[in-house]
C-alpha positions in Angstrom: -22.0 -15.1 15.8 -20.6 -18.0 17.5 -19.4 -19.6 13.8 -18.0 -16.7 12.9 -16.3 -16.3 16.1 -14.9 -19.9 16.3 -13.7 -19.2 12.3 -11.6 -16.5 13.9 -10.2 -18.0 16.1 -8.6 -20.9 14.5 -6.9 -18.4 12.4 -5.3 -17.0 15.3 -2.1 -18.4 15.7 -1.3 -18.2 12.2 -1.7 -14.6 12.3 1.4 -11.5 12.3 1.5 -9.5 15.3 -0.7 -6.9 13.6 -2.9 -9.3 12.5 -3.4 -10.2 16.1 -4.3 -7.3 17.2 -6.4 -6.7 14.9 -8.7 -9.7 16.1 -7.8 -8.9 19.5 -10.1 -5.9 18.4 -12.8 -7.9 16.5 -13.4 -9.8 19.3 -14.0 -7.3 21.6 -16.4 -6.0 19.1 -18.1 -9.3 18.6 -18.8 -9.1 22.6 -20.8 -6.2 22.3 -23.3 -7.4 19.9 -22.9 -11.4 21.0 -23.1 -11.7 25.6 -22.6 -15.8 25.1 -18.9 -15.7 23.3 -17.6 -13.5 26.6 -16.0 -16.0 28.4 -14.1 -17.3 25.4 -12.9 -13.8 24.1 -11.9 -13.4 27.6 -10.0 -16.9 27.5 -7.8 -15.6 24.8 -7.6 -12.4 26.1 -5.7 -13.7 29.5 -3.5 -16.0 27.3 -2.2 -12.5 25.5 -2.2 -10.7 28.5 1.9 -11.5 28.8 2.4 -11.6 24.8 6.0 -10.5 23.7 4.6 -7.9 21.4 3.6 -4.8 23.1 0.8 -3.8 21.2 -1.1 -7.3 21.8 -0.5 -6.7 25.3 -1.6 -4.1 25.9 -5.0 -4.4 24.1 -5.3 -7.6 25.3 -5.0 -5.7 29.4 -7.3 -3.3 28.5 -10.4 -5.6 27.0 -9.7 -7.3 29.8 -10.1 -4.4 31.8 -13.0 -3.2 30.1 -14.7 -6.9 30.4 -14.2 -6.8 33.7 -16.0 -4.0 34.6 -19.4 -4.2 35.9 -22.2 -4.6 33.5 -23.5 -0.5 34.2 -20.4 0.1 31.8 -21.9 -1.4 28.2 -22.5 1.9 27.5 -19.3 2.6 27.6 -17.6 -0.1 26.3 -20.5 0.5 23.6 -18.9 3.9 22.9 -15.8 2.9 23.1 -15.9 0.7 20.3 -18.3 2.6 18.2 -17.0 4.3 14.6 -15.3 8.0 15.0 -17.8 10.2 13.1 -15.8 11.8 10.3 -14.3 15.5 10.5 -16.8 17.8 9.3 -16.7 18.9 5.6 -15.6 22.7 6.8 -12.8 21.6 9.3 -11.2 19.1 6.3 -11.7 22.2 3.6 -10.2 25.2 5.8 -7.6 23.3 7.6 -4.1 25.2 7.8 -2.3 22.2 7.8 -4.1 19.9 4.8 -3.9 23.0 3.0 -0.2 23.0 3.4 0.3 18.9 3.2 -1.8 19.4 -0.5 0.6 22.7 -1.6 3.4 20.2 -0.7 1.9 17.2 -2.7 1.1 19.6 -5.5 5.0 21.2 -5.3 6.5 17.8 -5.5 4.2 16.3 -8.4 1.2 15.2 -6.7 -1.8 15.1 -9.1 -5.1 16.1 -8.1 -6.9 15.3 -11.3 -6.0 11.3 -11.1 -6.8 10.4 -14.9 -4.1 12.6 -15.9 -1.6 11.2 -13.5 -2.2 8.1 -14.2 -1.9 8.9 -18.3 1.5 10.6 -17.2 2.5 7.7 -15.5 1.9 5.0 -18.3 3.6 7.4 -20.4 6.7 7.5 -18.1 6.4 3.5 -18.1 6.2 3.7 -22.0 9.6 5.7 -22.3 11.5 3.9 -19.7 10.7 0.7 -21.0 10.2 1.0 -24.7 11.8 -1.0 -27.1 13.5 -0.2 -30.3 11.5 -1.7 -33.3 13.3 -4.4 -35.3 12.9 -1.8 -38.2 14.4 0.8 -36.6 18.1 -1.1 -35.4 18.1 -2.3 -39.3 17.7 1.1 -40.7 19.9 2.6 -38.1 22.5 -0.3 -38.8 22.0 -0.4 -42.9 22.8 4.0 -42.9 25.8 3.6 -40.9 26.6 1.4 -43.5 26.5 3.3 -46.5 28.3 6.2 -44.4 31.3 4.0 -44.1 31.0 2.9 -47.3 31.2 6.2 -48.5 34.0 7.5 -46.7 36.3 4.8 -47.5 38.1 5.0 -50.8 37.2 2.4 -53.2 39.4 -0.9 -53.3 38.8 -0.9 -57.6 40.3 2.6 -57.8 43.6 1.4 -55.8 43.7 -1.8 -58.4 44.5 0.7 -61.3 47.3 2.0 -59.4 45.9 5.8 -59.4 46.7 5.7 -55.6 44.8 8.3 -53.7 42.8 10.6 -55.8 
């Protein structure tokens, strides 16, 4: 854990601000499963304590917080940091409001059945982007041709003097 930890946090500094506290997180996580990297997560946690970016401040006071408290409180810092449980299958099913979101979605194109959006979209692509053939600009060109050739009167009938006919 102590690797991985030290791998961390030479990547630190060169991290965005979201980035940042991100790891802010990770590390706090890595000191519930790893007691011996504590004082060095807490290290980095004071240096952040007075960061320009809000959100890195204000993790960085509350690990520190929750660090500081005494050790009766693993349980929950434990808890804390543990995985929210998903929503069960009946509240995500016969919510008012997801059913609403997806009628919106569906209203404004949204495609349930991905295969077939995604064969609608290449198709989109394929019409926005296609190219006329080679063949086709010749053909096109060579029957616009022969339409002005028709129309125009002939320069052979004009060298017999008939005039316009």
């Amino acid at each position: 854990m102590h690797a991985q930890f030290n791998l961390i946090k030479s990547k630190l500094q060169e991290c965005s601000p979201q980035g940042k506290a991100i790891l802010l997180t990770a590390f706090m996580k890595m000191t519930k499963h790893s007691a011996e990297i504590k004082p060095d997560v807490i290290k980095i946690f004071e240096l952040h304590r007075d960061h320009w970016d809000i959100e890195i401040q204000q993790r960085s006071c509350e690990y520190l917080m929750m660090l500081s408290m005494q050790e009766s409180s693993n349980e929950f810092i434990s808890g804390a940091l543990d995985k929210m449980p998903n929503f069960s299958e009946e509240i995500q099913t016969n919510n008012v409001l997801t059913k609403r979101i997806l009628a919106l979605k569906v209203k404004d194109g949204f495609h349930i059945n991905m295969k077939e959006a995604e064969q609608q979209l290449q198709e989109k692509m394929r019409q926005q982007f296609a190219q006329p053939k080679l063949d086709d600009i010749y053909a096109q060109s060579y029957q616009h041709e022969e339409t002005k050739q028709a129309t125009q009167p002939s320069p052979i009938g004009d060298l017999l003097g008939f005039g316009d006919v």
